[in-house]
N, C-alpha and C positions, 0 to 999 in steps of 0.2 A: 376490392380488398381494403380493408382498415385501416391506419396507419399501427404498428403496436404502440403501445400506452405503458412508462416501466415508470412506477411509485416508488419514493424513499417510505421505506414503513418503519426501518429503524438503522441509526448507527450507535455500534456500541466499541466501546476499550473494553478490551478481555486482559489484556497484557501488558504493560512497561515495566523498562526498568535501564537505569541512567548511574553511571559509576564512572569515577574521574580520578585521574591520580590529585594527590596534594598540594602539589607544585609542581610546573614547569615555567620554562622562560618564553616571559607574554613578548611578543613583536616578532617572533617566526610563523609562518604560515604552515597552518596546519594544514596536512593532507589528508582530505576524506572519503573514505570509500562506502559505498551505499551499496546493498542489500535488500532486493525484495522481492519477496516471496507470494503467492498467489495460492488461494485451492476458491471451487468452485463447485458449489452443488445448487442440483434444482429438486424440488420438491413441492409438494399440493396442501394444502390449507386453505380447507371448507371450499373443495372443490376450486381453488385458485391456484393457479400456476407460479409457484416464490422460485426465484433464486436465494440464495446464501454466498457474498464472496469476501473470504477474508484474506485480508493483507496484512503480513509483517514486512515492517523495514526497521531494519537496522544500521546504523551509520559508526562507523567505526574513525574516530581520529587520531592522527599521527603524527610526530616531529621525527623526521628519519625512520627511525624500525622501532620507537618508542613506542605505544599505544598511550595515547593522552587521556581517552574518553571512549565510552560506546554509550549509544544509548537505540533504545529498541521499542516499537508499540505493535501489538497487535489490534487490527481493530477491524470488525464485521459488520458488513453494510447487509441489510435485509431488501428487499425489494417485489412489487408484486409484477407479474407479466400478464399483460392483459393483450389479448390478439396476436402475440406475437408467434413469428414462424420457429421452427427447430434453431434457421442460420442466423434470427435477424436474434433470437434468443442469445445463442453463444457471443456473436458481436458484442452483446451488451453485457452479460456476462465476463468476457475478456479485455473488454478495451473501457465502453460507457461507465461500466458501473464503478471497477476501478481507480477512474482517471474521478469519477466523482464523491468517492471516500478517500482518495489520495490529501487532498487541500487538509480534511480535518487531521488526520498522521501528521502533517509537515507542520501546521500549527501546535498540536499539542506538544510534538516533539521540541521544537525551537523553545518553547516555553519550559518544558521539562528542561534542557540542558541551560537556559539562562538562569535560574534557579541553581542550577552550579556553578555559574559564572564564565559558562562557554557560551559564546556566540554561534548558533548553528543554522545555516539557511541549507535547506533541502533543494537540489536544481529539482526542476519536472522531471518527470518519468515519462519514455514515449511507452505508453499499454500497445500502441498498433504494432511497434515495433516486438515488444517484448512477446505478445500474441503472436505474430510470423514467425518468429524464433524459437516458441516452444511449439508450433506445427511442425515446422521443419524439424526438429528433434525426434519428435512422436515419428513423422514420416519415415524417418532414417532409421526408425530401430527396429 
């Protein structure tokens, strides 16, 4: 059996959008809470097996119960599947694909909020994790 073979065929920005209060007072550490969001489909093109997986993350920041700033991107990684199984399919779908359109979110975003004068660094995201957690959810209902 083959190894599967998963191609970048395209990433795109469907969505942002970054808003900030006026003023607050700089040298308090902001608290940020992160958001994100997953959907997943597969589908055929010219008889080729694609996935679709799009991610939003949105990052919310805070001085106490203030909201400083949010800002948000939606963006959809295309990909083709070539030999791959049902299971090694979804892995890649849920964790690979991802963890490998996650980097371009974190940079566009960092660069949207500098642009209004926020410093914003995104930590990683664990996909394995976040993938076991919405199985177990699924399983449970």
């Amino acid at each position: 059996m083959s190894q599967p073979n998963y191609r970048i065929i395209n990433i795109l920005f469907l969505e942002s959008s970054f808003k900030r209060v006026r003023q607050f007072q700089e040298g308090i550490d902001i608290v940020v809470s992160l958001d994100v969001q997953k959907s997943v489909s597969f589908f055929e093109d010219n008889g080729k097996q694609m996935v679709q997986i799009e991610l939003t993350v949105a990052a919310i920041g805070k001085i106490a119960e203030e909201e400083i700033y949010t800002c948000m991107a939606t963006t959809t990684g295309i990909f083709s599947c070539e030999s791959g199984t049902d299971e090694s399919n979804e892995i890649f779908a849920n964790i690979n694909g991802p963890a490998i359109i996650y980097p371009f979110i974190r940079e566009y975003m960092a660069n949207l909020a500098m642009k209004g004068g926020i410093t914003l660094f995104l930590p990683p995201v664990n996909f394995i994790k976040m993938h076991q957690d919405e199985k177990a959810k699924n399983n449970s209902q």
